[in-house]
C-alpha positions as CSV (number, residue, x, y, z in Angstrom):
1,X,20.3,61.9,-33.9
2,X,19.3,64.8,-32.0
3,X,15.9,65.5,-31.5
4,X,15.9,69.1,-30.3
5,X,16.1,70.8,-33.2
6,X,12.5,69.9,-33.9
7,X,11.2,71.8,-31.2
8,X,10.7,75.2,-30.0
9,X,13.8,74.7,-27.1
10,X,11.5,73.4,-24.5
11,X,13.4,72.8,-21.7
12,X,11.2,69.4,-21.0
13,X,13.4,67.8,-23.4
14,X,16.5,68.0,-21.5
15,X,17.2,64.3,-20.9
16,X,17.0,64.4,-24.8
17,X,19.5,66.2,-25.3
18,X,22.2,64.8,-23.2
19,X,22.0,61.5,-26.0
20,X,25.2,60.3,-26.6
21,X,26.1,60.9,-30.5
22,X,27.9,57.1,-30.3
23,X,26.3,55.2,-32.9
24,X,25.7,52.2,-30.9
25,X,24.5,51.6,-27.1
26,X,26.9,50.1,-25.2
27,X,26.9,46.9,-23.1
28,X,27.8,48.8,-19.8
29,X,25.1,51.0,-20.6
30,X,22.5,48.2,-21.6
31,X,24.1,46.6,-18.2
32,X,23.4,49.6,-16.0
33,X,19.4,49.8,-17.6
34,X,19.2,46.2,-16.2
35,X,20.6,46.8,-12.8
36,X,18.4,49.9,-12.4
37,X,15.2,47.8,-13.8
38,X,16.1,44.8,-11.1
39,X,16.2,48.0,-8.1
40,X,12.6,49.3,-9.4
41,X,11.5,44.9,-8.9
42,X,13.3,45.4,-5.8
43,X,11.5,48.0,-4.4
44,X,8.1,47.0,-5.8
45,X,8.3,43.5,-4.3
46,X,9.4,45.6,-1.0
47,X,6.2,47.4,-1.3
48,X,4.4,44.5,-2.4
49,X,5.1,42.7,0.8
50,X,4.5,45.3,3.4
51,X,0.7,45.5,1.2
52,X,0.1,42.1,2.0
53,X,1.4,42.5,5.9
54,X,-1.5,45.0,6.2
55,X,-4.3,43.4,5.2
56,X,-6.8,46.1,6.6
57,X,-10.2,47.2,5.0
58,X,-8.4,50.5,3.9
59,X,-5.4,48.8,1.9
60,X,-8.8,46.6,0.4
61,X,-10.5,49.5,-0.3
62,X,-7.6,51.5,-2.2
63,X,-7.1,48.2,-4.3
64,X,-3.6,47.1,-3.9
65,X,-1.7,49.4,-5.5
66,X,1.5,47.9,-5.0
67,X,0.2,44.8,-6.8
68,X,-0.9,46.2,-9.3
69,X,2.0,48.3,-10.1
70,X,4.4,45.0,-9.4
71,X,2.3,43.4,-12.5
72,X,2.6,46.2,-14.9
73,X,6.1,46.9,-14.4
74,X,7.2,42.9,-14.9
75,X,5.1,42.6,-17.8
76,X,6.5,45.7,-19.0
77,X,10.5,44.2,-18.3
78,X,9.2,41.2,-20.3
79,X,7.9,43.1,-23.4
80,X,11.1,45.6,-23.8
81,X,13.5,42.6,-23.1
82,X,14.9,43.8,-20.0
83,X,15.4,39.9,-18.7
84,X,15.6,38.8,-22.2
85,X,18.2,36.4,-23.7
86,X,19.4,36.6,-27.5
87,X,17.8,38.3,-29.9
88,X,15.0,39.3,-27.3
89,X,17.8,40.5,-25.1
90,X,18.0,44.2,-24.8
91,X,21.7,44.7,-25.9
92,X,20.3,43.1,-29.1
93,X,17.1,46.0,-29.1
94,X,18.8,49.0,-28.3
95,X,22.0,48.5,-29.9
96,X,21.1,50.8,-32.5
97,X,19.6,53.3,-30.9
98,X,21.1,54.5,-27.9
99,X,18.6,57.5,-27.5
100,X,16.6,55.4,-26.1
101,X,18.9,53.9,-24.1
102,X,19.4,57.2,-22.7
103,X,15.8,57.6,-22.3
104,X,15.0,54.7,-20.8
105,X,17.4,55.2,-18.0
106,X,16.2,58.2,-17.0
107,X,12.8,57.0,-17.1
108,X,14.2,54.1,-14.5
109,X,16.3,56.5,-12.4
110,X,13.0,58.6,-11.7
111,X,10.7,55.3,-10.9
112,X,13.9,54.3,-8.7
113,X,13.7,57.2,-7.1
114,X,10.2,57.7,-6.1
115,X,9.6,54.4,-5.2
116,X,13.0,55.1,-2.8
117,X,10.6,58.1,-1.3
118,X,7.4,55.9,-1.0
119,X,9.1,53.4,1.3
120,X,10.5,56.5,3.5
121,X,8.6,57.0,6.2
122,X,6.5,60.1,6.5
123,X,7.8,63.1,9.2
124,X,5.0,64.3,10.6
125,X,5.5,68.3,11.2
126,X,4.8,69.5,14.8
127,X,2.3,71.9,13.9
128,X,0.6,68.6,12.3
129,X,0.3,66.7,15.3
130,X,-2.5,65.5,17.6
131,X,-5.0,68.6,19.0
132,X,-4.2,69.4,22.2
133,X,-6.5,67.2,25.3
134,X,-9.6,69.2,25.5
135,X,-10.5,69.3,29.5
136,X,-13.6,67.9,30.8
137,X,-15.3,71.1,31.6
138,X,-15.0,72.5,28.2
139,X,-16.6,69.4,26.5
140,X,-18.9,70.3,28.8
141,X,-19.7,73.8,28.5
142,X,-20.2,73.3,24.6
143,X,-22.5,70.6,25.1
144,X,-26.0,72.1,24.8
145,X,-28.1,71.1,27.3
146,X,-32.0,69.4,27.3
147,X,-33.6,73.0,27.4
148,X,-31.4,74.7,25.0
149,X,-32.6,71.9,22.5
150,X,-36.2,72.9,22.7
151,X,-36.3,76.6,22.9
152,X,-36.9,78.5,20.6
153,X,-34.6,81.3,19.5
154,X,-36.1,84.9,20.2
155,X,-39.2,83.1,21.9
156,X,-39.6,86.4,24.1
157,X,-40.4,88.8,20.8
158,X,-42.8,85.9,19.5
159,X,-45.2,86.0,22.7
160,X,-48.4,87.5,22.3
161,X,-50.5,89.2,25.1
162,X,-53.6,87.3,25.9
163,X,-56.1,89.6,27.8
């Protein structure tokens, strides 16, 4: 089944059209949707734990995203099968449509991937780092002082002549 013929050759569809015209999915394949699906738990129970090691109001405040992402993606393992046995088991699902397989896999190699980048840690560029130490006279000198607060500006055209 190929599915590009439908469209207007968008190139957004290239994982589609690397499907495998085998009739079936294999087990190897099913096997290496599994392994990458265990990674992605991998590196979402990673992220998971250093969430809970900072427990600051910021991590609070942003809602634990690493908690909520470790949820979603086990129930979504449990409703395609990933870790399912017999008929639930996704060599059983997929056998039939190995499109999907194909999809599927690259949908896993991309979240494998970027959850690889979120545990990198960032490089901070030179040009991005801390401002330079400001002395103490120039704090000073842009400081206004008690008799700048309570002028008034152009006070001298303002004044009128009293006889």
């Amino acid at each position: 089944m190929n599915f590009e013929s439908g469209f207007d050759g968008s190139e957004d569809l290239e994982v589609v059209s690397q499907v495998s015209e085998s009739p079936e999915a294999t087990p190897e394949v099913v096997d290496g949707l599994k392994q990458l699906a265990r990674s992605c738990e991998e590196h979402l129970r990673t992220l998971l734990r250093n969430e809970e090691e900072r427990n600051d109001a910021y991590e609070s405040k942003e809602g634990h995203w690493a908690s909520h992402h470790f949820s979603e993606f086990n129930l979504w393992c449990a409703k395609v099968g990933v870790h399912g046995e017999g008929l639930r088991s996704l060599e059983v699902r997929l056998k039939d449509v190995p499109e999907i397989c194909n999809l599927l896999r690259a949908h896993l190699q991309s979240l494998k991937k970027d959850l690889e980048d979120l545990q990198k840690p960032i490089a901070v560029p030179k040009e991005a780092s801390l401002p330079r130490e400001v002395s103490y006279n120039e704090k000073n000198a842009a400081k206004p002082t008690q008799r700048d607060r309570f002028s008034v500006p152009n006070a001298e055209q303002h004044r009128t002549k009293h006889p």
